[in-house]
MINU-310022 format. One record per residue (C-alpha): x negated, y, z negated. Coordinates in steps of 0.05 Angstrom, whole numbers, plus 5000, padded with zeros to 4 digits. Each point is the difference from the previous one (the first is absolute). Layout:
REM MINU-310022
XYZ;...
REM end
This chain:
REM MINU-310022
160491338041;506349795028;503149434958;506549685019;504149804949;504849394990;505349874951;496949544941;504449354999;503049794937;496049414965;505049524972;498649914927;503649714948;501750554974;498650435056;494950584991;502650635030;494950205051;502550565035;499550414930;493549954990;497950625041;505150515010;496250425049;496749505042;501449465047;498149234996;495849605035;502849265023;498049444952;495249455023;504349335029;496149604937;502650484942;506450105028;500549154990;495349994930;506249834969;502149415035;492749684973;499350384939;503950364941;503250555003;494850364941;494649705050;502850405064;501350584961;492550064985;498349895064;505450475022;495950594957;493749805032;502150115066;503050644982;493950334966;496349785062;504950305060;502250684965;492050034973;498450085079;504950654991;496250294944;505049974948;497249864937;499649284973;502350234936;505650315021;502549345049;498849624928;504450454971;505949935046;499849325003;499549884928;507450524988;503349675059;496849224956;502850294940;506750175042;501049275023;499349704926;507250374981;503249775061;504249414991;496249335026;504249665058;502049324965;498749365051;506949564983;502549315016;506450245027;503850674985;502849874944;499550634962;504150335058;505649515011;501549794920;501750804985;504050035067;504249384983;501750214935;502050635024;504849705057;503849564946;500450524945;503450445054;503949495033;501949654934;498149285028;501049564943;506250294977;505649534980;506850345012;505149994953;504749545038;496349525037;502749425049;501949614955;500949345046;492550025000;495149644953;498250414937;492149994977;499050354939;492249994976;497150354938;494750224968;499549954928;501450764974;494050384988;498250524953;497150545026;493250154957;494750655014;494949475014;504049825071;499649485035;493449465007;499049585058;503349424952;507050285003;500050035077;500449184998;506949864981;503050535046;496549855056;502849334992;507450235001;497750505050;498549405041;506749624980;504050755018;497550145066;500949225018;506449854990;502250735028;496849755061;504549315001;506350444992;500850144923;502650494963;494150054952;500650444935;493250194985;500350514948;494850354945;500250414939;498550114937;499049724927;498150714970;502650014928;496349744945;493150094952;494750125056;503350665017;502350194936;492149934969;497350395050;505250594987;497449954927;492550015020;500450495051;505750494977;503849835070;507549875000;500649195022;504750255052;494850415037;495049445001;505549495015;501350435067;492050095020;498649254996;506449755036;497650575062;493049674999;502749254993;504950245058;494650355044;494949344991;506549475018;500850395060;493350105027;499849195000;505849995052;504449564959;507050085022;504450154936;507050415018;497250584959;507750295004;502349484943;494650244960;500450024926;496950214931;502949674929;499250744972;505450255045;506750174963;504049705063;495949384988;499349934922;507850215004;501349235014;495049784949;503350304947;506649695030;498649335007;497950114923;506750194979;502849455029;494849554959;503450424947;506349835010;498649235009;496450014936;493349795028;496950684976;499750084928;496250324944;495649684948;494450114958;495049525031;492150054978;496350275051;492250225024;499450734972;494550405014;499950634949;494150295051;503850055062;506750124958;503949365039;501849305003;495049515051;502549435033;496049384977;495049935073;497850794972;497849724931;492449765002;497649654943;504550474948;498550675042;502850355049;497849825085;499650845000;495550324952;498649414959;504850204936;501649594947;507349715012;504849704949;506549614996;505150424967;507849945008;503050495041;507350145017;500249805080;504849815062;499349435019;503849555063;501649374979;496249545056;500749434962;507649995015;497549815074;493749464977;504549365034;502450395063;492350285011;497649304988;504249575044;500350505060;491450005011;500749345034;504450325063;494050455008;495049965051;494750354956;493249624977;500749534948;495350344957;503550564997;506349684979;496949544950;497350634965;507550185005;501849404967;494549984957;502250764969;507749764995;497549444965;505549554987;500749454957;504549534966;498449774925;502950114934;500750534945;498949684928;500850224934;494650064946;501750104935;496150464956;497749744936;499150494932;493949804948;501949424977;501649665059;507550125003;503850265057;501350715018;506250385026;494950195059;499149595054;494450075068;503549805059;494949685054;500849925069;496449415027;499349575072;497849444968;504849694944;497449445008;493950204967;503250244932;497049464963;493550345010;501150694980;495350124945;501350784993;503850535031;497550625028;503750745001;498550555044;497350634967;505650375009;505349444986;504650424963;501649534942;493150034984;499450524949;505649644965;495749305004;492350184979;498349874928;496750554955;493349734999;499950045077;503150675019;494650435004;495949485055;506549895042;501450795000;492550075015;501549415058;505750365022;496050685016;495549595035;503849635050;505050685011;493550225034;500349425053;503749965067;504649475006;494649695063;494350024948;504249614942;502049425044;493249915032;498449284995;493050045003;499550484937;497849894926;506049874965;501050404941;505149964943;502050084922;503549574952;507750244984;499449734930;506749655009;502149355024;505349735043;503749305002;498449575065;507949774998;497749305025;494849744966;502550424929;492950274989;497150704975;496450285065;496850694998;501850675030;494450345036;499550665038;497149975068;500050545063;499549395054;507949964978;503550625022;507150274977;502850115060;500149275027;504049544974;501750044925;493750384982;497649404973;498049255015;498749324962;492449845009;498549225024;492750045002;499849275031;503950255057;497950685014;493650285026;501050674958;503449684943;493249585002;494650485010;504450414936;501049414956;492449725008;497550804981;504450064935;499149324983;507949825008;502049225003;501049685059;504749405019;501049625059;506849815016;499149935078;495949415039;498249945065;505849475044;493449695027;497049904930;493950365012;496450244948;500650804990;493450395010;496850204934;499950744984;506550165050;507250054991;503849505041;506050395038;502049525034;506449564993;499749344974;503849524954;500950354929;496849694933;499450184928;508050375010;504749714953;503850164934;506449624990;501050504934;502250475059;502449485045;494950095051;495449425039;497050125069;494549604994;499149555061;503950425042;496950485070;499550714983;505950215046;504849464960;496650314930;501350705026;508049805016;501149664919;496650524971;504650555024;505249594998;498349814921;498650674988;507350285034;503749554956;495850224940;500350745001;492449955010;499550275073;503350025068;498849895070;496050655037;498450305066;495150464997;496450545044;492950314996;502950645034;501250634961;505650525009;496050575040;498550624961;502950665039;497250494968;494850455010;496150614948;498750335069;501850655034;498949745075;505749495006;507649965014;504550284949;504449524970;507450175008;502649964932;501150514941;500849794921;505850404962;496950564942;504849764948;500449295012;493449775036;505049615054;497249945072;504050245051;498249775074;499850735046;505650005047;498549655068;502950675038;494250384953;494449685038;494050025007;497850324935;494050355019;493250044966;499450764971;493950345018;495149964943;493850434992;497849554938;499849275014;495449684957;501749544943;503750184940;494949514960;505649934954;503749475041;504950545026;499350015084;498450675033;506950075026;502350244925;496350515016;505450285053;504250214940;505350325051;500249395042;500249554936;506550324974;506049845038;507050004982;503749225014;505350265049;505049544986;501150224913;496850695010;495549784949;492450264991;495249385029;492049885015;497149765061;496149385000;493150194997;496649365024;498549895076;501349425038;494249555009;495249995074;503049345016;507850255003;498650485070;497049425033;505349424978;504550225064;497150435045;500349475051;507650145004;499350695007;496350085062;505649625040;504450694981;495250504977;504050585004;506549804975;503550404949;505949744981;497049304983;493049544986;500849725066;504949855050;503949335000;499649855079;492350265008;498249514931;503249445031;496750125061;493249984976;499849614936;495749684979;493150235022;497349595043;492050024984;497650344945;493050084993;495650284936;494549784947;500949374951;499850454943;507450205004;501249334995;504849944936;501050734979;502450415066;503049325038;503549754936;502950684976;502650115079;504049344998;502350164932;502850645033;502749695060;503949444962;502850544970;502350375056;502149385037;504049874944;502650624993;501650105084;495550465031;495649485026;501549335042;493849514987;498649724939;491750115015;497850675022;493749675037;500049455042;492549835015;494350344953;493050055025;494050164955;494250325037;493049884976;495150484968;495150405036;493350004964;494050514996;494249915052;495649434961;495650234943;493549764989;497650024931;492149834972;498149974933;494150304956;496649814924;498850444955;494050135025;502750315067;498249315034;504349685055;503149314974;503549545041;507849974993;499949254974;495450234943;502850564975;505449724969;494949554952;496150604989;505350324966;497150725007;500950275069;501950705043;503849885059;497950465065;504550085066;495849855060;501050255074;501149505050;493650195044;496549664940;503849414997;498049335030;504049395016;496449354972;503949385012;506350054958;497650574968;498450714991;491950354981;496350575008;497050105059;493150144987;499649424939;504349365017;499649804931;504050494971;507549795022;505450514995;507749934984;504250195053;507050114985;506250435035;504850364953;506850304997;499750665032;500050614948;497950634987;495949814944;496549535036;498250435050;502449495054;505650345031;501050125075;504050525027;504049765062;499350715026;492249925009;501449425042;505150255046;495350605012;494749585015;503249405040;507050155008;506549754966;501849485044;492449664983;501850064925;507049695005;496449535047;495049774947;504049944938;504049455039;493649655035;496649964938;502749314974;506749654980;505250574980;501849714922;492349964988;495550424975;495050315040;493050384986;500050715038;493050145048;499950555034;496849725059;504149455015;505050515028;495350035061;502249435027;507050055006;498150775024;495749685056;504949565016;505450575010;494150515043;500249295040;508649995008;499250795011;494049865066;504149395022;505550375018;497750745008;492449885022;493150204979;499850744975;497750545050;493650405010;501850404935;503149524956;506950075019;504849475025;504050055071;508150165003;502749295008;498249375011;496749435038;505249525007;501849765065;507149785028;498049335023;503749324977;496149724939;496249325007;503349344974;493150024950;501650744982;507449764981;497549474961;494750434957;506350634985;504949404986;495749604953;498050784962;508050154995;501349354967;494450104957;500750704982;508649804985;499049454965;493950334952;503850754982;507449524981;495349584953;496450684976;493149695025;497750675034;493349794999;500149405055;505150435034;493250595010;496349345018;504249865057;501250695029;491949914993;499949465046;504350215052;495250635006;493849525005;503549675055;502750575040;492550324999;498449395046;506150145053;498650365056;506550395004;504750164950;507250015012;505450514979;505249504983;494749624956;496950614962;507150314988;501349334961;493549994962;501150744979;506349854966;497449394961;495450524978;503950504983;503149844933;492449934978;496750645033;506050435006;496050605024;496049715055;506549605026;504450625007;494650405039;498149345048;507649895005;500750735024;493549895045;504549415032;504250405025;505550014943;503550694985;503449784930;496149644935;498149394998;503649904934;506249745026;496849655056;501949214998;494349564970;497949405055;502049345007;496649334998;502049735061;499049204984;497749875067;493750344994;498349684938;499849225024;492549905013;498749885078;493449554985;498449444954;492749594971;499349405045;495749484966;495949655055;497049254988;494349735034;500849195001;504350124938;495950464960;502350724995;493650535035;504050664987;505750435020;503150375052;505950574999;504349825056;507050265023;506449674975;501849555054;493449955028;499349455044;494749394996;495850165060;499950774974;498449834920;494249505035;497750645042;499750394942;496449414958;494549995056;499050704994;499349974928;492550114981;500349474938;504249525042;495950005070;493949664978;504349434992;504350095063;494850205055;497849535049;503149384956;505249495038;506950064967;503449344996;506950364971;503450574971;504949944929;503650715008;506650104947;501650715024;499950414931;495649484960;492949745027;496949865059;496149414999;494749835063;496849324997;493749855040;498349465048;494349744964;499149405056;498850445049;494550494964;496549414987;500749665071;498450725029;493550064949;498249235035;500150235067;
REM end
């Protein structure tokens, strides 16, 4: 029989099957015109079947066995499942993101050069230093730079030079722990995380000048750290002293307070205790007025600097004299020195209280009493300073066994011991007025200590029973003319003045400005920090600061750095780096062993990226003064006091000292808010395994929590239930992202999945900038939907195979007066919204203008050009390749940002109100300038207004062109036209 054969056609799955292999040695017959098209009407697993129906019925006609067709079909099946599925996208962006990058890692596009014009406005925006963990980065850190990504690639459009810099914080504990878990040397880890954190910055396009790129664990960096130490040296704002401190015998090191947890460590939960320790510390407090008085030229948010001034705490009072009185009531050579913001109040102190590690203390306590206040002593050594001065803790306490002399009224008042007092504020000890005092109060009620009044109300009130009354007033109950002293009748402020000034002239007390703020403790147990430049003498103990020419002193390789566990830091263990010989007397000398803390890298590393390279000094005079102070800085609340406060402290410094030429090193600070984990829902069970509802399972006191998936969860009113029992409502709460919480989501999923420009995209649209926000992973749809939208706007629909066409669809034709208006109105909007860091009704408008231009007909060139650029700073990737598209041979980096032009943005039409006989009917949008017989045209047309216009005689028209138009009827001649 003589069969002509015809080439089989491919069938167009998704993925496509490969026909042709299925029989090597024989031909294939056409497929019928309905399973060639199944796929159009059915799925793909659906037109496959039908595909191996037809197959084992045409090659069964050429006697090839059925099982053998089944058999090819089902290798060339099992082919298909390992080839890579086609993925259907919004717009391309998984080609043109990697291509981008590419062009401005090669073409360097956001570098800064070393000399710039220098007759052109400076913008110099940072983010907050990061450090550079193994974790990387989680789609919360993307936030704040995409905001100064934003401010960068704005203002470089409007003609700035914009410093835009990024490095990293990458000394400090994190490292240095996991070296000790995991035998790896800190630096090796340190150089892994900062290569992922750079490789994940990168892939979300955010245009840093990588070439002033910098690491705190460089030599050439840390070089200038230790510097601008020795000049705190030399000033005498870096000192020694043996200060009590948090020491952790575990981890072999001292914690800063925020790592003590109720008396253990944050890491590993080990016991901690206060223990005095030899330590550097800089002496801070020297610059409490200048920090204090120089918040108010800042343009940061007040809550941030009233947590400054909160920390520095400053205030004005007196210190006073208590005398300490032996057995028999007599006074002491030993006197308790108080410091006190009230002397007004003195009357009222019924006992004092002294720190547990007051240092008279020992020489104070009676005999009976030692053992309890030694006991007391153990116990509060154990507490942070955070946890003593709580004020919603228990107070606790023991009796000194000793009495003091309250130097006004002449009586006996006791000495107790209390943690809520600590040693290093103030004196190290206070005079209790319980009447006064919330503290004093809640103390003096639990020990059963008298309480006296001294202080009423101006208003005469009566003071609520059960408080203290801290309030000022007029004084009472305050006067002993054996001493000389009567203030009754007068305001607190004028008791305050007579007291000091009685107790001046006495020898009782003096006048007193006082400061909450502590020196801040330099030193560090640690391995992984900055060595601190200064040797001690063998014979003599004497420091001597290394010469400035030795620098930097570099940090010897160690293959042991854990803790001593004696107190000693690992460095001693570098015996041949230890011992040094002072080159100045030839004598034998020992390193200093301690590190410097975390905080001292990142004090000034805002200075160094104007002159990252330079050798010869921390930065260049001309280049500082060019772009101090930074302009916007933007980071997370938490730094707040520590980092912000100790980088003033170290600018003052250097200000003062002529290397820098503002007093502030940042002009405007901007604290992002938090992202939070996707929303968990939480339901509750009894004992019994039983779901309880969340409002009840509080009372029942015995309960399991269970994390429930969303597809179970049901909204009901303002709350959340199960799904298949309404009466069981569910908590539903987001959290902190964290590895332990499981919560965390990894920007680099979401760039593989939608692209970076969607992610950068989101973060912003998601609400107000400072706020924080709740992280769901489909609400980054949207804003990709909205750019697949931009992307077929301008490009057009994707082609038979998913692709996109070269080019574009814009025309060359003049744009409409009503296309002007729409691009005008979105570059005001989208100007206006990224200078006042509101990036989210910025999105909104750029939204808008897309909505409108889908309704246009054509699209002009000049119009789309503009729109591209206001979108640009936002969607960096997708501008560059549309700008190139355009027609545009260099990057749209440097491109200038549009104009408002205020012509466009005066509205062409206005409301009319019309009136019928008077009464207002409704509304019509006319022009401006519209004329009476055209606004009554429009009026008639109206479908509201024409029931009242048609057909009825019109005895006049009240047009004022802008503000109504007013028709009156001829009611006489209805009514005579009705007659007839």
């Amino acid at each position: 029989m003589n069969i002509t054969h015809t080439k089989l056609q491919p069938f167009p799955l998704s993925p496509p099957l490969n026909h042709h292999a299925l029989l090597s040695s024989s031909k294939s017959l056409p497929l019928p015109r309905k399973l060639k098209h199944a796929h159009v009407k059915k799925s793909p697993s659906f037109a496959s079947a039908l595909y191996r129906k037809h197959t084992l019925l045409s090659y069964g006609c050429f006697g090839i066995s059925r099982s053998r067709i089944r058999n090819s079909i089902s290798e060339v099946e099992e082919e298909q499942k390992h080839k890579p599925v086609p993925v259907k996208r919004a717009y391309p962006f998984d080609e043109i993101e990697p291509r981008w990058q590419r062009y401005w890692e090669e073409n360097r596009t956001f570098r800064t050069p070393d000399d710039v014009d220098t007759s052109k406005p400076k913008y110099y925006v940072l983010d907050m230093f990061p450090y550079p963990s193994g974790a990387g980065l989680h789609v919360g850190h993307p936030l704040g730079y995409t905001a100064t990504d934003i401010l960068a690639r704005f203002k470089r459009m409007q003609g700035y030079n914009v410093l835009h810099p990024m490095g990293w914080d990458a000394f400090g504990l994190p490292a240095e722990q996991y070296a000790i878990e995991t035998g790896t040397h800190p630096k090796l880890t340190t150089l892994r995380n900062i290569s992922r954190f750079r490789s994940q910055l990168k892939s979300l396009g955010f245009s840093y000048d990588w070439d002033r790129e910098i690491s705190t664990t460089e030599p050439e960096y840390y070089k200038w750290t230790q510097w601008i130490f020795l000049q705190l040296l030399k000033r005498g704002l870096a000192y020694q002293a043996e200060v009590p401190v948090n020491w952790c015998p575990a981890l072999g090191t001292v914690l800063a307070n925020e790592e003590v947890v109720d008396g253990v460590s944050e890491r590993g939960g080990h016991p901690v205790i206060r223990k005095p320790m030899r330590q550097w510390m800089l002496k801070i407090t020297a610059y409490a007025d200048r920090l204090l008085e120089d918040l108010d030229e800042l343009e940061w948010p007040e809550s941030i600097k009233e947590m400054q001034r909160n920390w520095i705490g400053r205030s004005e009072g007196a210190e006073v004299e208590f005398w300490v009185l032996d057995s028999d009531g007599t006074e002491t050579d030993m006197k308790i020195t108080v410091y006190t913001t009230r002397p007004d109040t003195i009357f009222g102190a019924t006992y004092l209280v002294v720190a547990p590690e007051y240092t008279l203390l020992s020489s104070i306590v009676s005999t009976k009493q030692r053992e309890s206040v030694e006991e007391y002593q153990v116990i509060a050594s154990r507490k942070s300073d955070l946890e003593r001065t709580e004020l919603q803790k228990e107070k606790t306490g023991v009796f000194s066994g000793c009495y003091a002399k309250n130097p006004t009224s002449g009586e006996p008042i006791p000495i107790w011991v209390a943690d809520y007092v600590l040693g290093s504020y103030g004196t190290g000890a206070i005079m209790a007025v319980p009447a006064h005092d919330a503290r004093d109060y809640e103390f003096a009620s639990k020990f059963d200590i008298p309480i006296k009044w001294v202080v009423t109300p101006n208003n005469g009130s009566c003071i609520e029973s059960g408080k203290a009354y801290s309030g000022e007033g007029i004084i009472i109950n305050s006067s002993n003319m054996n001493v000389g002293l009567d203030i009754n009748g007068l305001s607190s402020k004028e008791a305050a003045f007579e007291v000091i000034e009685w107790a001046e002239k006495n020898g009782k007390g003096k006048k007193k400005v006082n400061y909450k703020l502590r020196d801040w403790l330099f030193a560090r147990q640690r391995y992984w920090g900055e060595p601190i430049p200064v040797i001690f003498l063998e014979d003599s103990g004497e420091s001597i600061p290394v010469l400035e020419t030795e620098l930097p002193l570099t940090l010897p390789e160690l293959d042991d750095f854990t803790p001593s566990g004696t107190g000693e830091p690992p460095l001693s263990k570098a015996v041949s780096w230890v011992k040094t010989i002072d080159p100045s007397s030839g004598k034998p000398a020992m390193r200093e062993t301690n590190t410097m803390p975390q905080w001292a890298g990142s004090c000034w590393y805002y200075l160094r990226f104007m002159d990252p390279r330079n050798s010869n000094e921390l930065v260049d005079k001309a280049k500082e003064k060019y772009w101090s102070p930074v302009d916007v800085y933007v980071g997370g609340a938490e730094h707040a006091v520590l980092h912000l406060l100790y980088s003033r402290f170290w600018h003052k410094v250097l200000y003062d000292i002529g290397v820098v030429s503002t007093k502030e090193p940042f002009k405007c600070v901007i604290n992002q808010g938090i992202i939070l984990g996707e929303v968990q829902y939480t339901a509750y069970k009894d004992t019994d395994g039983n779901y309880i509802s969340a409002d009840s399972a509080e009372e029942l006191g015995e309960y399991r929590p269970e994390i429930i998936a969303e597809e179970r969860v049901l909204k009901s009113g303002e709350y959340f239930v199960l799904k298949d029992n309404s009466n069981i409502r569910l908590t539903a709460r987001a959290h902190k992202m964290s590895k332990s919480r499981g919560n965390v989501v990894n920007p680099d999923d979401v760039v593989s999945e939608y692209g970076a420009d969607s992610l950068r995209l989101y973060e912003m649209f998601m609400g107000p900038f400072r706020d924080s926000k709740t992280w769901n992973t489909s609400g980054i749809e949207g804003v990709h939907r909205f750019l697949g939208r931009t992307w077929r706007l301008i490009v057009g629909s994707p082609l038979n195979h998913g692709t996109f066409r070269d080019g574009t669809l814009v025309t060359d034709e003049e744009p409409t007066m009503e296309q002007l208006r729409a691009l005008h109105k979105c570059i005001d909007k989208v100007t206006e919204e990224i200078e006042g860091t509101r990036f989210n009704t910025g999105i909104s408008a750029m939204m808008e203008f897309v909505n409108a231009a889908y309704k246009w007909d054509k699209h002009p060139k000049a119009l789309i050009e503009a729109f591209v650029l206001l979108l640009s700073p936002y969607a960096p990737h997708m501008a560059e390749e549309l700008w190139s598209r355009l027609g545009h041979p260099d990057s749209i980096a440097y491109a200038t940002f549009p104009k408002a032009d205020p012509v466009y943005l005066k509205e062409s039409t206005i409301v009319l109100p019309v009136q019928i006989n008077g009464k207002t009917r409704g509304t019509i949008e006319v022009e401006k300038g519209c004329s009476e017989g055209d606004a009554f045209t429009l009026a008639s047309q109206d479908e509201k207004l024409s029931k009242y216009l048609d057909g009825k005689p019109i005895k006049k028209r009240i047009y004022v062109p802008g503000k109504i138009l007013n028709v009156i009827l001829d009611r006489q001649s209805a009514k005579a036209g009705s007659i007839q």
